[in-house]
C-alpha positions, 0 to 999 in steps of 0.5 A, spaced: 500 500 500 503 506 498 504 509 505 502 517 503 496 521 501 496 527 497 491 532 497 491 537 490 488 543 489 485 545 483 481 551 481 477 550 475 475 556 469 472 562 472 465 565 468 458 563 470 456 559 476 453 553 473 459 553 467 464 553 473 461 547 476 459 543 470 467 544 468 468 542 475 464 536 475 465 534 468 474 534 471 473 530 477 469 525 474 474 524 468 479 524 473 476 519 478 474 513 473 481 514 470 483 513 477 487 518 478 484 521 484 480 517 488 475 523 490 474 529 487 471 534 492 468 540 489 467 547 493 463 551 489 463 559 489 469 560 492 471 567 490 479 569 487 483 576 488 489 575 484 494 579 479 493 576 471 495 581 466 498 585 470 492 587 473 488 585 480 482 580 477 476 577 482 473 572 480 468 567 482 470 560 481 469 552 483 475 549 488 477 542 487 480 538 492 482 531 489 485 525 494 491 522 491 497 518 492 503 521 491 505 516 486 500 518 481 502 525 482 506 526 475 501 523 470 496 527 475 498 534 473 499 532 466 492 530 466 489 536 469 493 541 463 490 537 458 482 537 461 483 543 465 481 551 461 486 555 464 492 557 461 496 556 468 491 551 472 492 551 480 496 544 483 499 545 489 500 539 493 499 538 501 501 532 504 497 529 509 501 527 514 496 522 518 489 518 517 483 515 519 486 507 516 479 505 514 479 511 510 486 511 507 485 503 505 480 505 501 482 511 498 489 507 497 484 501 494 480 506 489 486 509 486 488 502 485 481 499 484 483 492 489 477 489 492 476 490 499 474 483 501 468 482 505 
């Protein structure tokens, strides 16, 4: 069982609500069934104060907290430059440093897709 979990940050395309959220959606399921991350969990409305373009820019956008393990890192940021809208997506990793050890077998068993035996 790999022995580290990561949590990535990532904010999907600024613009309306409901597109932000459809992307957002649409990015995380994508990288669940191709078992990149084992969940995705999406924080709609989040609102972002950041220089681009050499201006201030405010914007409303759609937090996404994807649970991985660090071994998947490398293929995952791959994988989000290629779905994500930005030209510079957010992926900061912050590792967890402790866990339920019910939660980890089954995050580390979806990332894999091992059967837990019953």
């Amino acid at each position: 069982m790999n022995a580290r979990i990561t949590w990535i940050s990532s904010c999907p395309v600024k613009g309306m609500a409901i597109k932000q959220l459809e992307e957002a959606n649409k990015l995380g399921r994508t990288l669940v069934e191709e078992r990149l991350v084992a969940c995705a969990t999406l924080l709609p409305v989040v609102q972002s104060i950041y220089h681009w373009n050499e201006q201030i820019q405010s914007a409303p956008e759609t937090m996404v907290l994807l649970k991985t393990g660090t071994d998947k890192l490398e293929q995952l940021e791959k994988r989000l430059k290629e779905l994500h809208s930005y030209r510079v997506p957010e992926f900061l990793v912050i590792p967890v440093e402790s866990g339920s050890s019910a939660y980890l077998e089954w995050l580390f068993g979806a990332l894999t897709g091992a059967k837990k035996a019953s």
